[in-house]
C-alpha positions, 0 to 999 in steps of 0.5 A: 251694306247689304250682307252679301250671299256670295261664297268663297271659292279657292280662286277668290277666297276673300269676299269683296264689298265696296260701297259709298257711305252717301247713297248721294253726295254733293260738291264740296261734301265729305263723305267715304267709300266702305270696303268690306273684306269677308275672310273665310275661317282657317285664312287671313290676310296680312296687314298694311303695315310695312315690312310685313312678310307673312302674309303679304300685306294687303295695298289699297290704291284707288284710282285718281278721279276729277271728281273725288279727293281721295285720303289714305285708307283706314284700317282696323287694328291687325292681331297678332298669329303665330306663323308656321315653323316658328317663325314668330307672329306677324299682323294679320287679319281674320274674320271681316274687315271693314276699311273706310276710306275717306274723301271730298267731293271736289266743288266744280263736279258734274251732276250725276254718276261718277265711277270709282275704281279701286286696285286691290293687291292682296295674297289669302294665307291658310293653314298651308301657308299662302295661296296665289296673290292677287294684283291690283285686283280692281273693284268698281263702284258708282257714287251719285252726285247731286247739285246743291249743298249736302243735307245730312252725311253718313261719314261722322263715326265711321270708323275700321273695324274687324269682326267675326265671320260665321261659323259656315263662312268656309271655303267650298271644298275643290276635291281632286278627281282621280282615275276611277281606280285610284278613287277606290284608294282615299276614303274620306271620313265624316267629320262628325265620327270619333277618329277624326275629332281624335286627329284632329287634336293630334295635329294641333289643329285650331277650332275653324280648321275646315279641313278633313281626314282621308284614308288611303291603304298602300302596298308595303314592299321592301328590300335590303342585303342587311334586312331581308325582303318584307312585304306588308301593308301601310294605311296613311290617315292624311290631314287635308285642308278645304282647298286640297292642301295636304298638312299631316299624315299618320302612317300604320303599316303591318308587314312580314319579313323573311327572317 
């Protein structure tokens, strides 16, 4: 299949392929439908497996036709991540997922296009845990059906797998618009600079996080019977991911009290 040029956004993270294995099939003929699951870096999926919590799994199910036989879906083998508050590993996906789902053309289908729908229900998870699920998502193709007996057939040794995405294949970034005041208030630094790559480590932040730091100078006033009153200043330096997702901060604050 054709590499697609589509980029992943917030609402639709996750790239989706689908596409026959037979550019044409005929009755009677075995073939499969390739599902492809482009994943941007720092999220993943959750596996099919049952009992999955975190992520959701993901569920294929494709909608029943006259003309097609349709078996269960094919996944590649998951991996195993660590899940926030130490909750221990789940199966997930990363990187591209290629799903093969086979089937038979039945023998008295007609000539000619025949749609196929397939219903996706999956729930991407990043660096900040789970965004919104999608529900039974549907995802149309055309398969061409010709007469007469099969020549050749794409299916033997098409099997799942799981490969890489690029280093680029990020979420595009959805920056929160503020009142032109409040604007003022958060710097973002360059990725590039000395701070950041610093902070970067300090949060524990995997290679393809995506995210970035901001910077954003605060008022510091307290008041107390026991303490006294203190003014100052604060600067918190916020770990914040591609969708607008805050995942740490680091607090300065310089202040002066009355005693």
């Amino acid at each position: 299949m054709a590499q697609t040029q589509v980029r992943p956004t917030l609402t639709r993270p996750v790239v989706i392929d689908l596409a026959p294995a037979d550019p044409v099939v005929h009755p009677g003929q075995a073939s499969a439908l390739v599902l492809r699951l482009r994943i941007p870096r720092g999220f993943r999926l959750g596996s099919p497996e049952p009992g999955v919590r975190m992520p959701a799994p993901i569920l294929v199910q494709v909608a029943e036709s006259p003309c097609f036989r349709f078996g269960e879906p094919q996944f590649p083998e998951p991996l195993a991540r660590g899940v926030p508050v130490k909750l221990g590993t789940a199966q997930v996906y990363e990187g591209e997922v290629r799903v093969v789902i086979p089937f038979t053309v039945a023998p008295g289908c007609p000539s000619g296009p025949q749609t196929v729908t397939l219903l996706l229900t999956y729930t991407p998870a990043g660096n900040a845990g789970q965004l919104s699920t999608h529900v039974k998502e549907p995802q149309q193709m055309t398969i061409v059906v010709a007469a007469g007996p099969a020549d050749h057939t794409q299916v033997a040794g098409l099997l799942p797998s799981l490969a890489p995405v690029p280093e680029d294949f990020l979420v595009e970034d959805q920056p929160v618009a503020l009142p032109g005041p409040m604007e003022l208030m958060i710097h973002r630094f360059q990725e590039s600079g000395v701070l950041p790559r610093l902070l970067h480590g300090l949060f524990l932040d995997p290679p393809d996080h995506g995210k970035h730091i901001q910077l954003m100078p605060h008022p510091y006033v307290a008041d107390g019977r026991h303490n006294g009153l203190s003014l100052g200043a604060g600067m918190s330096l916020l770990n914040t991911t591609r969708e607008g997702i805050m995942t740490g901060t680091m607090d300065l604050l310089v202040y002066h009290n009355e005693h």
